[in-house]
Structure formats: C-alpha cells, structure tokens
C-alpha positions in Angstrom: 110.0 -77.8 12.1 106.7 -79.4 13.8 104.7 -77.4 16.4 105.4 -78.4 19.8 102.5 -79.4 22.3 100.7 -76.8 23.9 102.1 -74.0 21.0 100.4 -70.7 20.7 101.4 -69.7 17.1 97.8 -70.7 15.6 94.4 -71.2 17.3 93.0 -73.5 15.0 89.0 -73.9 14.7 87.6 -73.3 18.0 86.2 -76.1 19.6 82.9 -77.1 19.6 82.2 -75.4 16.0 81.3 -77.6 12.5 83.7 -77.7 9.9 81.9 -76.0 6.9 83.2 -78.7 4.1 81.4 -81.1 6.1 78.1 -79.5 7.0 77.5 -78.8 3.3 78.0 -82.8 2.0 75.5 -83.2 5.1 73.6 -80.5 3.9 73.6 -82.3 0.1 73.1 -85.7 1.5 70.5 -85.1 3.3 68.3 -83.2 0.1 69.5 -86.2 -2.0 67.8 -89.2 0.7 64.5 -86.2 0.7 64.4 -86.1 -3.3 64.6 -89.9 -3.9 63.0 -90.8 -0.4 59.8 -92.4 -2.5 62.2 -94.2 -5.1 64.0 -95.8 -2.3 61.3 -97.0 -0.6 60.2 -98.6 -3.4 63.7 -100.0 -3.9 63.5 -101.3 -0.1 60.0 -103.0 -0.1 61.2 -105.3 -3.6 64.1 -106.5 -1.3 63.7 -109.9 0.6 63.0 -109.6 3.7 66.8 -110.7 5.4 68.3 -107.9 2.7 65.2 -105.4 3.8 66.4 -105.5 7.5 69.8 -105.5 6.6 69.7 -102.1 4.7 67.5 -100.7 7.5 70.1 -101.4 9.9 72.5 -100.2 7.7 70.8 -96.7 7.4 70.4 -96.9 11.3 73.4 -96.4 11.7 73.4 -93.0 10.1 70.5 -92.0 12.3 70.7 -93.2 15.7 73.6 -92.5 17.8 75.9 -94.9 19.0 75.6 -97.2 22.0 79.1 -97.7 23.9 79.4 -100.6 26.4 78.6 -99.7 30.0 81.6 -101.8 32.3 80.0 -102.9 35.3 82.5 -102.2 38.7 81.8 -105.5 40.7 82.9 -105.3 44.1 84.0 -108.7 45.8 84.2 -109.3 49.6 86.6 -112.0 50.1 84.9 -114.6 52.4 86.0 -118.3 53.0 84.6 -120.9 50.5 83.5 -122.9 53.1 82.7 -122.3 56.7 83.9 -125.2 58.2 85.9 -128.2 57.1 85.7 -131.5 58.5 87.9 -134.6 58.1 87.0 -137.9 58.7 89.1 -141.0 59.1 87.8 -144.3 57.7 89.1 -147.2 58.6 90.2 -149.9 56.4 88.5 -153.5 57.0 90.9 -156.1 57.1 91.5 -157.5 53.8 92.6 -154.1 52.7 95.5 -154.0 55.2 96.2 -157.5 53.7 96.2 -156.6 50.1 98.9 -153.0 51.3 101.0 -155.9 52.7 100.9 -158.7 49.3 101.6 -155.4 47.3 104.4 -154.4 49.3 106.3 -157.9 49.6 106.0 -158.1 45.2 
C-alpha cells in the first residue's frame, strides 16, 4: 500500500540536511582532484588549445553554480499604430478610363 500525501507514519531526513553517502564521495573526490591536482595540470597544458578550454569549462561546471534564465515581464500600452490616416483620391487621366472601357467590351 503506498503512503498517501501529506502521511505522518515516517519523517524522513529533515530538510535542509546532507545526505551522508553523498558528502563522503564529495569528501573522496575532492582529496582525489588535491592529490593528482599537479598531474592534471600537466595533462591540461599538453592539450590543444580548443580541447584545453573545453575541459576547463567542463570542470566549471563542477565549481561554479548555475545561471538560470532571468524572464523579462514587458509591459505593452496598446496605442494606435498610426495617429492619423489619410486617404487620397487620384484621378485617372483619360486614357485610363479608355483602356477600363476596351477591357470591359472584350
């Protein structure tokens, strides 16, 4: 039978605190980089330069936190597009009433 939302039979791992599993492979991790930190700078500097940014960005992302997209809230004021509108009425020389007319009798 699965626990129902909001159940009170268990209170879990209170919130806010590190799971211990997961501090100690950080804990590991991080002595491993510290031991081999000169080996691996070696191992960076033989690396083309593209490659040699690539892995630095690559470790970045292990060190600096995240960046999430900021959504800008743009407020529009509905105005017309154009202030006035003007028509104007051209009138047609004579030849094009002429060539309505030849158009019309086909």
């Amino acid at each position: 039978m699965p626990f129902k939302k909001n159940h009170k039979l268990s209170n879990g791992r209170p919130e806010g605190s590190k799971n211990k599993a997961t501090q100690k492979v950080r804990e590991n991790f991080q002595n491993l980089v510290e031991v081999n930190m000169e080996q691996m700078q070696k191992d960076i500097d033989a690396l083309e330069p593209y490659e040699r940014i690539k892995v630095i960005l690559q470790m970045s992302k292990f060190v600096l936190p995240n960046l999430r997209a900021i959504e800008n809230q743009i407020e529009f004021i509905e105005q017309p597009l154009f202030s006035e509108v003007k028509t104007y009425v051209i009138d047609c020389p004579e030849h094009c009433d002429k060539s309505k007319q030849a158009k019309a009798g086909d």
